[in-house]
Residue frames relative to the residue before (quaternion, step in Angstrom):
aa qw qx qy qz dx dy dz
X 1.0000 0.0000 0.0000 0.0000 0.00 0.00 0.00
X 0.5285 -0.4944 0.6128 0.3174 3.69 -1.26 0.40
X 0.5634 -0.6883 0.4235 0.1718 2.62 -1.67 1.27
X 0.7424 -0.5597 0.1445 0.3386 3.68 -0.94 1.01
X 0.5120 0.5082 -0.4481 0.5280 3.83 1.53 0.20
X 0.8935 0.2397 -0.0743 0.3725 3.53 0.34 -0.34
X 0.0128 -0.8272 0.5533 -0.0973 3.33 0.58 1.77
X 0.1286 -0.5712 0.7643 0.2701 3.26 -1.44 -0.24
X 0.4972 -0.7191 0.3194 0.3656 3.21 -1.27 0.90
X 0.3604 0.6389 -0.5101 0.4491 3.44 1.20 0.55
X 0.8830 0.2676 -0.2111 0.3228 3.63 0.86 -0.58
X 0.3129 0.5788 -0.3608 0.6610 2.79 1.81 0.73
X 0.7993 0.2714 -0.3062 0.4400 3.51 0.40 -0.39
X 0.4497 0.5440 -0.4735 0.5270 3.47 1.40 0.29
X 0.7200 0.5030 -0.2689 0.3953 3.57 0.48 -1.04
X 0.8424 0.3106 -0.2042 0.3900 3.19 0.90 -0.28
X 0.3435 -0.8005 0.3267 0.3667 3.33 1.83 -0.62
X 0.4377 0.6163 -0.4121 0.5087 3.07 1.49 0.72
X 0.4926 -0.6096 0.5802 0.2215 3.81 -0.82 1.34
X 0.5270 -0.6251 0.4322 0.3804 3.64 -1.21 1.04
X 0.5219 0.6353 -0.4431 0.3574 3.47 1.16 -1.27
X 0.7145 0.2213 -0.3207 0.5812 4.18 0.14 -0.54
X 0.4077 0.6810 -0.5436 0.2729 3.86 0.40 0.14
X 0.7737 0.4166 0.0216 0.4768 2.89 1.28 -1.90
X 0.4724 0.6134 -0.4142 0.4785 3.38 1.81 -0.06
X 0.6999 0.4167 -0.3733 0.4440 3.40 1.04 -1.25
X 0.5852 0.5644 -0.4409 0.3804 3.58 0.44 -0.44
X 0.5622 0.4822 -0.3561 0.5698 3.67 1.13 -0.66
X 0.7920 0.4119 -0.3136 0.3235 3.39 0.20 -0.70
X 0.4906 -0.6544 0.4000 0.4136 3.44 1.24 -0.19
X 0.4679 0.5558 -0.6113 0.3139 3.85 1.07 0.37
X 0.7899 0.4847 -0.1520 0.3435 3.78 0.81 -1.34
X 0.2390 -0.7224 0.4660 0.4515 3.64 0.37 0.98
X 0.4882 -0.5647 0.4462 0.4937 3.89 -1.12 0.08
X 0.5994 -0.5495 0.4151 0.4080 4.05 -1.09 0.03
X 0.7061 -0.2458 0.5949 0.2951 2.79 -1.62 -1.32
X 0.0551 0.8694 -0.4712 -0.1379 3.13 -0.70 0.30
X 0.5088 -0.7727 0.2401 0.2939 3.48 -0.49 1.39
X 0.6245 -0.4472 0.3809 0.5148 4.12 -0.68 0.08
X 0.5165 0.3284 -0.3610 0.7036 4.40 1.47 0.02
X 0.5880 -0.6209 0.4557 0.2469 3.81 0.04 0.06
X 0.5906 0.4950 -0.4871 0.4108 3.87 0.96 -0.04
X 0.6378 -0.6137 0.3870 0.2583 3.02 -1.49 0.84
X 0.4993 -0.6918 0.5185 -0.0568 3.34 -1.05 1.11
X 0.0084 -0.8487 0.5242 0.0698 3.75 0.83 1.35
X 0.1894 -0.6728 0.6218 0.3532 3.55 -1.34 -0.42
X 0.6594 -0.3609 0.3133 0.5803 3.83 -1.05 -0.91
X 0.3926 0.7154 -0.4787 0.3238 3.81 1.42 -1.17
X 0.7662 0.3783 -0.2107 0.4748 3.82 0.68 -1.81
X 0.7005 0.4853 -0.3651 0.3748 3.43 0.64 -0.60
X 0.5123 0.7127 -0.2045 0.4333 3.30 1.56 -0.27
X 0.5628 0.6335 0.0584 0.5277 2.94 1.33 -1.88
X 0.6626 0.2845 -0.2073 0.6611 4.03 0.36 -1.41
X 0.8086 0.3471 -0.4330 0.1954 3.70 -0.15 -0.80
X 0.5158 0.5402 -0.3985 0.5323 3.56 1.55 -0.54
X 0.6739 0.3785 -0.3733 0.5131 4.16 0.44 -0.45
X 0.6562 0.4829 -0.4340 0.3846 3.66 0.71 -0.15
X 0.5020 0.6944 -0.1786 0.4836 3.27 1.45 -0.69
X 0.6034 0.5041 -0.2995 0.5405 3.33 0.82 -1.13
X 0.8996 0.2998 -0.1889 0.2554 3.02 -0.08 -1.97
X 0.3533 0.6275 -0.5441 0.4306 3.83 1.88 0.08
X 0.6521 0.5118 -0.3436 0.4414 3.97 0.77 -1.07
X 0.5001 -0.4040 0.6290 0.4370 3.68 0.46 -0.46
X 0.6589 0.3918 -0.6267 0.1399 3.29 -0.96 -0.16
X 0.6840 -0.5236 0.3379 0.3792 3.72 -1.28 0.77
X 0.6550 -0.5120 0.3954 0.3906 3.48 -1.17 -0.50
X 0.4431 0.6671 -0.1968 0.5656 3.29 2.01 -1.28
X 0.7326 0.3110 -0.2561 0.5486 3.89 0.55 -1.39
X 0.6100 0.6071 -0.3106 0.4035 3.78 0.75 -0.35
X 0.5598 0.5816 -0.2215 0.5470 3.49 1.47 -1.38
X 0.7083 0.5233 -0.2727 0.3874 3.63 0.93 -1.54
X 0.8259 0.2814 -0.2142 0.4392 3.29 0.64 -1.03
X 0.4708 0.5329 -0.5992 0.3679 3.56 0.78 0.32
X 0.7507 0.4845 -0.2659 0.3620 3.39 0.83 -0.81
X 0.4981 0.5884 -0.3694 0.5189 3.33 1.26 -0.17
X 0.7021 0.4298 -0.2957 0.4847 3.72 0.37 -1.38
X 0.6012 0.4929 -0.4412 0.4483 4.05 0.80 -0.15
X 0.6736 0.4799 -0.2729 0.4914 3.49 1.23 -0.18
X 0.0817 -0.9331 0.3477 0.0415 3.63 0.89 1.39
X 0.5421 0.6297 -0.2052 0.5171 3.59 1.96 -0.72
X 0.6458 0.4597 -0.3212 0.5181 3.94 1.04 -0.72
X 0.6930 -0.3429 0.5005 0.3894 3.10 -2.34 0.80
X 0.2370 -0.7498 0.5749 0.2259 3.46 -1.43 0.15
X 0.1964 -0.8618 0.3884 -0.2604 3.08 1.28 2.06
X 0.8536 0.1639 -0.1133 0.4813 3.29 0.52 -1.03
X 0.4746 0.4822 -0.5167 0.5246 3.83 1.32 0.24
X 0.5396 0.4649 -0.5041 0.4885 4.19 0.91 -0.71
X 0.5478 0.6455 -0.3766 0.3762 4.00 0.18 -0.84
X 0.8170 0.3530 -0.1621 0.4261 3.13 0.02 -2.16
X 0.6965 0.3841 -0.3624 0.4858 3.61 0.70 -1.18
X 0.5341 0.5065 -0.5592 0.3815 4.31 0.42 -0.49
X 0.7166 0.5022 -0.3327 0.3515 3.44 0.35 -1.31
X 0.7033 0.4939 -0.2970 0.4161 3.60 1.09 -0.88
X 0.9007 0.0501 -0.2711 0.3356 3.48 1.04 -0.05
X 0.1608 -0.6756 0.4690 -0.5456 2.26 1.21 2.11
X 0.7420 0.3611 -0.0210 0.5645 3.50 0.20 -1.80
X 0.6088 0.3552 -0.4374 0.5585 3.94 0.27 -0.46
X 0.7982 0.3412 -0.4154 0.2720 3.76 -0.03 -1.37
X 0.3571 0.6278 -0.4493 0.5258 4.08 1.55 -0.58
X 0.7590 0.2868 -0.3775 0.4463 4.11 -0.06 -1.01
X 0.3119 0.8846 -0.2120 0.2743 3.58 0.93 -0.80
X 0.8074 0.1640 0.1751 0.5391 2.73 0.52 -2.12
X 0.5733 0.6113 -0.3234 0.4393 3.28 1.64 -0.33
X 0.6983 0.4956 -0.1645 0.4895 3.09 1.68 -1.31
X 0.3821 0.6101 -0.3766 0.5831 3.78 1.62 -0.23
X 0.7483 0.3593 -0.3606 0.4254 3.75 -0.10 -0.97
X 0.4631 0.7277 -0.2655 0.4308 3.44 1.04 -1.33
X 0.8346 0.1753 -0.1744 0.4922 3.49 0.02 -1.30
X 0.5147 0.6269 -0.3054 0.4988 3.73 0.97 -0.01
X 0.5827 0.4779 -0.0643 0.6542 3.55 0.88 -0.94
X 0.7679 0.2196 -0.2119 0.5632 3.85 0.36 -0.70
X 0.3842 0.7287 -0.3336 0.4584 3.61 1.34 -0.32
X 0.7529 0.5039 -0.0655 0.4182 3.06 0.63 -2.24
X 0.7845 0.3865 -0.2001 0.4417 3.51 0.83 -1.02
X 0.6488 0.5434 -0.3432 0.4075 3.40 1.31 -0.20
X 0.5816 0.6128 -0.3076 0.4378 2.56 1.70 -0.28
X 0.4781 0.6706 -0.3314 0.4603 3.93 1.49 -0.33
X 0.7439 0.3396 -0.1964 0.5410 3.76 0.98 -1.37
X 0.0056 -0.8443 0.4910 0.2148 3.01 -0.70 1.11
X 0.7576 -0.5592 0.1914 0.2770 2.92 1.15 1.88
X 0.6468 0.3143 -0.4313 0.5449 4.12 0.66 0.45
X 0.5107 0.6731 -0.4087 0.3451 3.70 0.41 -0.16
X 0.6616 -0.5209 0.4007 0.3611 3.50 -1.51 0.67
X 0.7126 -0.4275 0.4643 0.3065 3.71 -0.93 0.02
X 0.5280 0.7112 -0.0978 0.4537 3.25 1.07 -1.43
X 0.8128 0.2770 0.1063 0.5014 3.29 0.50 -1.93
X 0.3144 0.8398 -0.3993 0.1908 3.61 2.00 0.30
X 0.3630 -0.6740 0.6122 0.1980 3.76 -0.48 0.34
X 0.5863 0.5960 -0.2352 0.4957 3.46 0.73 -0.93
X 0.7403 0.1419 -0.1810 0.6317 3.72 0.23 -1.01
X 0.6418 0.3431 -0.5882 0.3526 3.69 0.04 0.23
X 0.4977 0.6551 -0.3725 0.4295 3.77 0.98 -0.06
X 0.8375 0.1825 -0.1756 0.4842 3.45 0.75 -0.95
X 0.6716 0.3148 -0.4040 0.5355 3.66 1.28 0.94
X 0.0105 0.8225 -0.5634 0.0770 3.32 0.46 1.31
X 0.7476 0.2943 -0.3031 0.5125 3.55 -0.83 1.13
X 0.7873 0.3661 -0.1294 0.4789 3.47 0.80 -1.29
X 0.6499 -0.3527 0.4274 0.5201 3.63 -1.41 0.34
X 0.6269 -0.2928 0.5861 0.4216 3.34 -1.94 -0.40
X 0.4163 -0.6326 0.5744 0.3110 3.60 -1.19 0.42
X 0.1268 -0.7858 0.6043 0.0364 3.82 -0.62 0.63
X 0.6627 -0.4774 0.4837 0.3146 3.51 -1.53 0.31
X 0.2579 -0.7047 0.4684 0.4663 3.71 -0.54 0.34
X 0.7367 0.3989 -0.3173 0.4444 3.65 -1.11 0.47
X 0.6503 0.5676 -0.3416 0.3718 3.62 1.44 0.09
């Protein structure tokens, strides 16, 4: 690879595993400052961007949103302030992970429970499984079936 002043965004997206196509999203979005542009017109990363994509790739591997991403780049450029609002953004986010968590605990318990009903040789028809997830209501059906 070329050396970290002179990406192409082909080598910026190698370095980071991030497809150019969202390279150029983040630049739309205002997370990725845009580059340079070379004397052939292709853009012209430094390390600043490679820096930049790998701390937003990070983020968004955690889940946090683009909005909670937007927030804390801009916060972390502010090296002299309380870090008040990164405690905020990151409580609230796992906050939100431990809510899926527990959502996804019941989930597999519940789907546990019902697999446990079918004891799985039987016709479709006679499914424990889909009478579990259509409680109250007919069986769901194909239209035209």
């Amino acid at each position: 690879m070329r050396r970290q002043e002179n990406l192409t965004i082909g080598d910026l997206a190698k370095a980071t595993g991030t497809k150019a196509v969202t390279i150029r999203y983040y630049e739309n979005a205002g997370l990725l400052s845009a580059p340079p542009r070379t004397a052939s017109n292709y853009r012209s990363y430094g390390h600043g961007h490679l820096a930049r994509l790998r701390f937003i790739r990070r983020c968004r591997e955690l889940g946090f949103t683009l909005g909670q991403v937007r927030d804390l780049l801009r916060l972390s450029s502010r090296e002299d302030h309380a870090c008040t609002d990164i405690d905020r953004i990151t409580a609230e986010h796992l906050s939100a992970i431990e809510t899926k968590v527990a959502d996804l605990r019941r989930l597999a318990d519940e789907l546990r429970r019902i697999a446990r009903r079918c004891p799985g040789n039987g016709r479709i028809a006679d499914c424990r499984i889909i009478d579990a997830l259509s409680p109250g209501t007919t069986r769901p059906r194909t239209p035209g079936v």
